[in-house]
C-alpha positions in Angstrom: 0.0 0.0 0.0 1.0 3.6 -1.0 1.7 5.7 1.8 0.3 9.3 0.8 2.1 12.7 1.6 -1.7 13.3 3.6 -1.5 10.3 5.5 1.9 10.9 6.6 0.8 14.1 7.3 -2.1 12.5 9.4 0.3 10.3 11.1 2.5 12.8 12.2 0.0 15.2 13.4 -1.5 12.4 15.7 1.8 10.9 17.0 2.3 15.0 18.1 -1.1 15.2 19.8 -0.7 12.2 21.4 3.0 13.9 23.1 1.3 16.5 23.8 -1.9 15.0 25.7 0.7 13.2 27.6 2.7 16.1 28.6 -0.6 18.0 29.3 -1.3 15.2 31.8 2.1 15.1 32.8 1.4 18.6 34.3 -1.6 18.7 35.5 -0.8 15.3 37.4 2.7 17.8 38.7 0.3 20.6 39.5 -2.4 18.5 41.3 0.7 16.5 43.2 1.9 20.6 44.5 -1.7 21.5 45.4 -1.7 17.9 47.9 0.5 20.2 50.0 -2.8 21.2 50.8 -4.3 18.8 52.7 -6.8 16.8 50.1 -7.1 19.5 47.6 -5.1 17.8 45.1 -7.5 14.6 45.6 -10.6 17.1 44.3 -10.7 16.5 40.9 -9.9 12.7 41.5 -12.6 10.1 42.1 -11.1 10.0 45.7 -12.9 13.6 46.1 -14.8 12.8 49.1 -11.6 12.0 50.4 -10.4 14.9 49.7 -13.1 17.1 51.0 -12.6 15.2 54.3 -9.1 16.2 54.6 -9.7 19.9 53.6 -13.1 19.7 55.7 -11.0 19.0 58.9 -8.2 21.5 57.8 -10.6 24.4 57.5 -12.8 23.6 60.3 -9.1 23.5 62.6 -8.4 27.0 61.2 -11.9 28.4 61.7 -11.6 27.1 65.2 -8.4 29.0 65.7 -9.7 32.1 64.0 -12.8 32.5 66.2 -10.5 32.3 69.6 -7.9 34.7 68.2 -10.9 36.8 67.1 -12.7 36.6 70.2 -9.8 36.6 72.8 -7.3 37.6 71.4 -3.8 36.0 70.1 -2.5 35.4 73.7 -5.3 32.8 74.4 -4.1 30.7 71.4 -0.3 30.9 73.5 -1.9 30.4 76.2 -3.5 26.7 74.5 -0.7 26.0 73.3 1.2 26.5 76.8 -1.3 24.5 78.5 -0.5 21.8 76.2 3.0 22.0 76.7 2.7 21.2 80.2 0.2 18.3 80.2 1.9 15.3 79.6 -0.7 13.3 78.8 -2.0 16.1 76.2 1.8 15.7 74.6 1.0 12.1 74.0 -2.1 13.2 72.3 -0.8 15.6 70.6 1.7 13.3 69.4 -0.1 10.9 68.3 -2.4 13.4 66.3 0.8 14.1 64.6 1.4 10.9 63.3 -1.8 10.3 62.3 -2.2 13.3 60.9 1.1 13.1 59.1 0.5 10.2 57.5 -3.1 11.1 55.9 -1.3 14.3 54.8 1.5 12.3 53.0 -0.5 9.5 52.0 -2.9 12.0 50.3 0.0 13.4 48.5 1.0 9.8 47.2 -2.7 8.6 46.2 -2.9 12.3 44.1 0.4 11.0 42.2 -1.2 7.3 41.8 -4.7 8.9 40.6 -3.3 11.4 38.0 0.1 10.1 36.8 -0.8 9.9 32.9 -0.1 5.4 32.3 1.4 6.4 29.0 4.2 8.5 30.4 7.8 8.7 29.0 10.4 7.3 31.4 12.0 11.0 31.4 8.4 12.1 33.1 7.7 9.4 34.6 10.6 9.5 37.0 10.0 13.5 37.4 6.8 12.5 38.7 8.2 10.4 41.7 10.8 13.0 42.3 7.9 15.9 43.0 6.0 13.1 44.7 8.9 12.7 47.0 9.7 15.8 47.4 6.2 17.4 48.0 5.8 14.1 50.9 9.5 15.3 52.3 8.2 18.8 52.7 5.5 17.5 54.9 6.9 14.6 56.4 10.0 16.1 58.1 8.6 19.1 59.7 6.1 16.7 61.0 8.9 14.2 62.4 10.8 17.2 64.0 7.1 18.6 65.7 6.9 14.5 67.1 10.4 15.2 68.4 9.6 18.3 69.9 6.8 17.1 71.9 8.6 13.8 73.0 11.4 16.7 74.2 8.9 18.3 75.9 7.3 15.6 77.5 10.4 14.3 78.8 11.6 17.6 80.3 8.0 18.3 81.7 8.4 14.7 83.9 12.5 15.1 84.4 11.5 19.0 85.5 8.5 18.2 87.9 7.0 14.6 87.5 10.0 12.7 89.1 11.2 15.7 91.2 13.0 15.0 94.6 11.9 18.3 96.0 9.2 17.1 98.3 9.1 18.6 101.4 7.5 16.8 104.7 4.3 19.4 104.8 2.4 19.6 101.4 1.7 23.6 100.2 -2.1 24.5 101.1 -1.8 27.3 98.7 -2.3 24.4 95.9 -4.5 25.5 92.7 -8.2 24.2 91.4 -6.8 23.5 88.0 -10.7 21.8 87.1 -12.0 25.1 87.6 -12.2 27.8 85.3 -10.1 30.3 87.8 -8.0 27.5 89.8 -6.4 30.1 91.8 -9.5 32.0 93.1 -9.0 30.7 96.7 -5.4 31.2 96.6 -5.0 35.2 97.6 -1.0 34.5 97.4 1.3 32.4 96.6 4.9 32.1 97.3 7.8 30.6 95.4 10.9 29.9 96.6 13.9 30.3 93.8 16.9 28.7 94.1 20.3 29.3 92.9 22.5 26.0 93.7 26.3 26.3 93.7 26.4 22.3 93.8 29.6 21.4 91.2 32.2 18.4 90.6 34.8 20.5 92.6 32.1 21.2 95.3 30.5 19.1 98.1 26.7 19.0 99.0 24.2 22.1 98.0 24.7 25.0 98.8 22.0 27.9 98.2 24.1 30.4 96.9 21.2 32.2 95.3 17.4 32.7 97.7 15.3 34.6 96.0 11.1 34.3 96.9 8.6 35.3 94.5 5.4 36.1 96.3 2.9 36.4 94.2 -0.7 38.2 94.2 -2.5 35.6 92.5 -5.4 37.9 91.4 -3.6 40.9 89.7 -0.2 38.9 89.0 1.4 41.9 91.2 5.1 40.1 92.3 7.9 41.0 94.1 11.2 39.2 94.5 12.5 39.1 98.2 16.3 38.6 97.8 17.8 36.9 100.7 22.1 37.6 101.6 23.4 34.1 101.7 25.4 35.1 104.4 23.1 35.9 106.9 23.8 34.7 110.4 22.2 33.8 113.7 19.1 33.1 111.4 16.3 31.1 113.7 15.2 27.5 113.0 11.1 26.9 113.5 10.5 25.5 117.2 9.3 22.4 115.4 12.6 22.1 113.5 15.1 19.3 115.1 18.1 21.5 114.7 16.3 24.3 117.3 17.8 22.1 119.7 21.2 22.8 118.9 20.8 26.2 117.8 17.8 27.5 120.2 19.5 31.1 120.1 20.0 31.2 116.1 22.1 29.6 113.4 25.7 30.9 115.4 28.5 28.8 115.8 31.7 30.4 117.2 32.6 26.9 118.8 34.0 25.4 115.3 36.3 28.1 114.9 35.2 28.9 111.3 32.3 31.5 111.2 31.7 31.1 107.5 30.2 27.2 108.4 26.9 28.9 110.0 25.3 31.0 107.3 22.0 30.6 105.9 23.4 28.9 103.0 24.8 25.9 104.9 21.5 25.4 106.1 20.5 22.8 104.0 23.8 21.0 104.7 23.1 21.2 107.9 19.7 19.8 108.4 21.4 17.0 106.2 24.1 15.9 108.9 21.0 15.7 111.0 18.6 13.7 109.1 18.3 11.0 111.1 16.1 13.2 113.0 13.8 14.1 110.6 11.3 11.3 111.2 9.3 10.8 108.2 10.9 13.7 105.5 12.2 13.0 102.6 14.1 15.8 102.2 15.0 17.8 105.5 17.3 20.1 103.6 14.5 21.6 101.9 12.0 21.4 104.9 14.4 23.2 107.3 15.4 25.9 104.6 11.8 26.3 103.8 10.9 27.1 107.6 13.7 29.3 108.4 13.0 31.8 105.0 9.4 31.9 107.1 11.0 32.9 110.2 13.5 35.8 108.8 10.3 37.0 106.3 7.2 36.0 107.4 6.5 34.6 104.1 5.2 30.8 104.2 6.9 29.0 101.4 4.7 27.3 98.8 6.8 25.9 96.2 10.4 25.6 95.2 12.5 25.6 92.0 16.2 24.7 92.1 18.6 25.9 89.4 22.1 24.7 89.6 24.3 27.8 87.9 26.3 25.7 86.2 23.1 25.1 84.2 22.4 29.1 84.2 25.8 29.1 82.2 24.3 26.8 79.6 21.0 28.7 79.2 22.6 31.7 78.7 24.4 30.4 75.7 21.2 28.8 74.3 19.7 31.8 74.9 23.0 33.5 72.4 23.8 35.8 74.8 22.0 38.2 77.0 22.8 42.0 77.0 22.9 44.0 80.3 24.3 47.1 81.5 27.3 46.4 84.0 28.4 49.3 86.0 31.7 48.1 88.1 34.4 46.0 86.7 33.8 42.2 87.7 36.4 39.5 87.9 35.6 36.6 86.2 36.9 33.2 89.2 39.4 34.3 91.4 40.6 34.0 95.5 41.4 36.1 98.4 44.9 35.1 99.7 45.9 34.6 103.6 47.7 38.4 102.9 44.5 40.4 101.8 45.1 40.1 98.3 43.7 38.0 95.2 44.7 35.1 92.7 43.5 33.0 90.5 41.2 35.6 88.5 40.8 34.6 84.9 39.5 37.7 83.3 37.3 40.6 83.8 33.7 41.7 82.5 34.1 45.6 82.0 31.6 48.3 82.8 29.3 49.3 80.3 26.7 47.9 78.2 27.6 44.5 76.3 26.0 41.6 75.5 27.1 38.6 78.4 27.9 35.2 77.2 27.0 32.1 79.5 29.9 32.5 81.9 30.2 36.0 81.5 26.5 36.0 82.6 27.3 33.4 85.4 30.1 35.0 86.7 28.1 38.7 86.6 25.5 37.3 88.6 27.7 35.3 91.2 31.3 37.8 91.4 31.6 39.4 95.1 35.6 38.9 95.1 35.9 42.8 94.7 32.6 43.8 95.7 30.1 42.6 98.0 27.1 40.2 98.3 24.5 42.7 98.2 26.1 44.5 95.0 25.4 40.9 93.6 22.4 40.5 94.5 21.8 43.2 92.7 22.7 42.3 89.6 21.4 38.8 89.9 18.2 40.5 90.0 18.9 42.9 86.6 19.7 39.5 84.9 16.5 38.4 85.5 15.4 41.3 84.1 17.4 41.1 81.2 16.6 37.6 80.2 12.6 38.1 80.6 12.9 41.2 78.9 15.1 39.7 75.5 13.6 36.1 75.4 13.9 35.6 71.3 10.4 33.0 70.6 12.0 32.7 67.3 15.9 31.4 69.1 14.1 29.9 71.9 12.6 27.4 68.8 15.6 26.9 67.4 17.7 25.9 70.0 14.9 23.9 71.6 16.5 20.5 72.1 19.2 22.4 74.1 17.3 24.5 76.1 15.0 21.1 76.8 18.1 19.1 78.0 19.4 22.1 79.8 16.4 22.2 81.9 16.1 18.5 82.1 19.6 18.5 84.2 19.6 21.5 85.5 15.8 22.4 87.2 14.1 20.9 89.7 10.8 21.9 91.3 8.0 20.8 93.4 5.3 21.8 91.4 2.9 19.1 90.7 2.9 18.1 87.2 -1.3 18.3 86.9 -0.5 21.7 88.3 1.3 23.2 85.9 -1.5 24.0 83.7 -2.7 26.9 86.3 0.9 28.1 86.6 0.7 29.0 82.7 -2.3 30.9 83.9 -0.2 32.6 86.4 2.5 33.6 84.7 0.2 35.7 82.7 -0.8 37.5 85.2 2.4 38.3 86.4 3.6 39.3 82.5 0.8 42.2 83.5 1.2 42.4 87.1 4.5 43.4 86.7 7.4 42.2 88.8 9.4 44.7 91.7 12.2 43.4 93.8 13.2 44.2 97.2 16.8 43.6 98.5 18.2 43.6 102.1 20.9 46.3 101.8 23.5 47.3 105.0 20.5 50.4 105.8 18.5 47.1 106.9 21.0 44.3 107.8 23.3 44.0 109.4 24.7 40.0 108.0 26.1 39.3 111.1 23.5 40.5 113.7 20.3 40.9 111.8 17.1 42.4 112.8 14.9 39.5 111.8 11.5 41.9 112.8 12.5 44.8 110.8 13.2 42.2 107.5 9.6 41.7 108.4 8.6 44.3 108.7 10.3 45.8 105.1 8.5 42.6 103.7 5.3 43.2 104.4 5.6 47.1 103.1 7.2 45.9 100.0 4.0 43.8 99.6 1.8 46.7 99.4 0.9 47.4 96.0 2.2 51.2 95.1 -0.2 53.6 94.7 -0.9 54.5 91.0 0.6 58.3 89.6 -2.0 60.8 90.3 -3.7 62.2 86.9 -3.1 65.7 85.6 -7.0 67.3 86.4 -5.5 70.5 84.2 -5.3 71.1 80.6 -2.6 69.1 78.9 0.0 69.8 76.1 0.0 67.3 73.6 3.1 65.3 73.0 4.8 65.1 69.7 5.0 61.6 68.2 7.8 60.4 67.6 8.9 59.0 64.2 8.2 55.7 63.9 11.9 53.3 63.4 12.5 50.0 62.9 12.8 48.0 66.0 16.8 47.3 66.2 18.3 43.5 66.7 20.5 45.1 69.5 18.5 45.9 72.5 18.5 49.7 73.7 21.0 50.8 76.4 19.2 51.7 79.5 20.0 55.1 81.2 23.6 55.2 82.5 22.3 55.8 86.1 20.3 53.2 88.0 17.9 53.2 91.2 20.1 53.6 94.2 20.5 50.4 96.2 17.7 50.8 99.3 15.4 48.1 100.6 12.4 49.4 98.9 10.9 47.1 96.4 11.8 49.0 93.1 10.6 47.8 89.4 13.0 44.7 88.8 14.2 47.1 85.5 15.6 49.1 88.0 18.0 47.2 89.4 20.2 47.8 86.9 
């Protein structure tokens, strides 16, 4: 048979529409692949379609969800669910589990939208470009997914390592314990007082030693705090009658008889009550109890809760953190001794005055240096860390370096809040974040370390519990203020003011201190 110049033609033309139906549904099987990124919307035009419209149902229903309570209460409440998750363990497992499951439909879809539109007739070239959008489309999904799994089994494990399996159990539960079923669980909790706890515990140390005391009593309706700072060098500090060791030091924690004053401070307290715990019928951890009851004694403050830090951790944070900036005003050396002669060895550098950004043992040794200064001067500036590192907490760093931060916390923190309490503790902190926070620390004007007068830290206490009254308004006309132009917001924190509040005992706004 004669083939024709037409029919060749005809052949030709066919053989080219043919290519290009296949490359047509090459594409749109590409483009419907992409749009599965959306969860069932590449499964629409598919006979899977009520599939589809399941997975997209369930996606725009949990969006529509989260837009009514961002619209209704704002985008804190959605933190605030989010926060409440974080400290549930058994919502973690949940959540983890929801992740899997949800993972899995969400990369499954993507797979089935490949399977349902991949054109049968494909040439190898698009064939295998195909399975490498598949993959790659299912990669997007599946590894953030994996990493949010890890997250929460992070979090979980630092939620139980933090509080679940914590040693800090004192022999008298707190009273001033939450309602966390109801929808205000601290409404009959007026105050609550935490007990913060810097240890000095190390490899080249023995025992625990509270080098840092710090109580945050907290108004529990307004959120209003102050932080009691406590010398660590206090003497002559009175055990509870109760207590075992009032027997041996009925006139205060004072022993001249071992030759070495430094042994009776309040920071060998816990130490103490340790060499005497066979006395301490029925408690777990007498250290803790006896510290707890003698903080009451000196302040009047009955202590709830307790969180330990050990400051070798702090070091660690800080360096999560990247660095914290503060403004020092006196030159600080970084280690160092006092020799038998009056003078000092062994320092390893110094942190200059001015304002800098701190690294982790920069920022440790800021917060714990007293070799040229004293302990109220550090106290001091343990108190404008805190500050600092509330005030320059990066969300977006904080996420990023999460795995650290988790197993920094996991060796380093201790507390004795209950685990099913933590919920209401998110609640709490909220109301601090707009109670604002003042500080009050013991200066020489109050205390004298070595003979203190325990009644007028009382009495300071209870003052510096007083809310402050509120500025007086202006009843006379008013000149307007000029605004200021607008900037953008630099990656550098601003300097404060080069002078600071003087050091008194009244409680001051913690930005104060520095």
């Amino acid at each position: 048979m004669q083939v024709t110049p037409e029919h060749r033609d005809d052949t030709v033309g066919a053989r080219t529409r043919r290519l290009q139906d296949r490359r047509r549904r090459s594409r749109r099987s590409l483009g419907l692949t992409v749009l599965a990124l959306v969860p069932g919307a590449g499964l629409l035009p598919t006979r899977y379609r009520a599939l589809g419209w399941t997975l997209l149902g369930l996606l725009l229903a949990a969006l529509a969800v989260l837009g009514v309570l961002v619209a209704t209460r704002g985008p804190r409440a959605l933190v605030s669910s989010v926060l409440r998750v974080v400290v549930d363990p058994t919502l973690l497992l949940v959540l983890a589990a929801a992740l899997v499951v949800g993972g899995l439909l969400w990369v499954g879809s993507i797979v089935l939208t490949h399977r349902a539109t991949r054109p049968a007739d494909a040439d190898p070239a698009a064939r295998w470009g195909l399975r490498l959008a598949t993959l790659l489309c299912a990669l997007l999904v599946a590894l953030p997914v994996a990493q949010s799994v890890r997250y929460v089994g992070i979090t979980r494990d630092t939620v139980q390592a933090v509080a679940g399996t914590s040693s800090l159990q004192p022999k008298v539960a707190s009273t001033a314990k939450p309602a966390a079923q109801k929808e205000d669980p601290w409404a009959s909790v007026p105050r609550v007082n935490m007990l913060l706890i810097g240890s000095d515990a190390g490899t080249d140390r023995s025992g625990l030693r509270t080098d840092s005391m710090v109580i945050a009593s907290i108004d529990t309706k307004t959120g209003s705090t102050v932080l009691v700072s406590i010398p660590r060098n206090l003497e002559r500090v009175p055990f509870p009658a109760d207590n075992p060791l009032h027997r041996y030091f009925p006139d205060g924690y004072y022993c001249p008889q071992r030759g070495v004053g430094n042994e009776c401070l309040i920071n060998a307290v816990w130490e103490e009550a340790l060499g005497h715990k066979d006395e301490f019928a029925g408690d777990r951890n007498p250290g803790l109890t006896t510290l707890q009851g003698v903080l009451t004694e000196i302040t009047g403050l009955k202590i709830d809760d307790t969180t330990i830090i050990d400051l070798d951790g702090f070091e660690q944070l800080v360096d999560a953190m990247g660095g914290v900036y503060v403004n020092n005003t006196e030159k600080l050396p970084i280690n160092g001794y006092h020799l038998s002669n009056g003078g000092v060895a062994g320092i390893e550098g110094y942190i200059e005055p001015g304002y800098q950004k701190l690294n982790g043992k920069q920022a440790l040794w800021f917060a714990r240096s007293r070799l040229l200064s004293d302990d109220y001067s550090r106290m001091r500036r343990q108190r404008c860390l805190i500050g600092a590192i509330v005030d320059q907490v990066d969300p977006g760093t904080m996420l990023t370096r999460y795995p650290q931060l988790a197993k920094v916390a996991q060796n380093n923190v201790e507390t004795d809040v209950a685990v099913g309490d933590l919920p209401a503790w998110v609640d709490l902190v909220e109301r601090i974040q707009k109670g604002g926070i003042r500080s009050l620390v013991f200066t020489y004007d109050v205390v004298n370390v070595a003979r203190p007068n325990f009644t007028k830290m009382k009495a300071e206490v209870a003052a510096a519990l007083v809310p402050p009254k509120a500025p007086a308004t202006p009843t006379g006309p008013s000149t307007p203020s000029t605004p200021s132009p607008s900037t953008t917001t630099p990656s550098t924190p601003t300097a404060p003011p080069t002078t600071r509040a003087p050091d008194t005992s009244a409680a001051v706004d913690l930005k104060q201190a520095c």
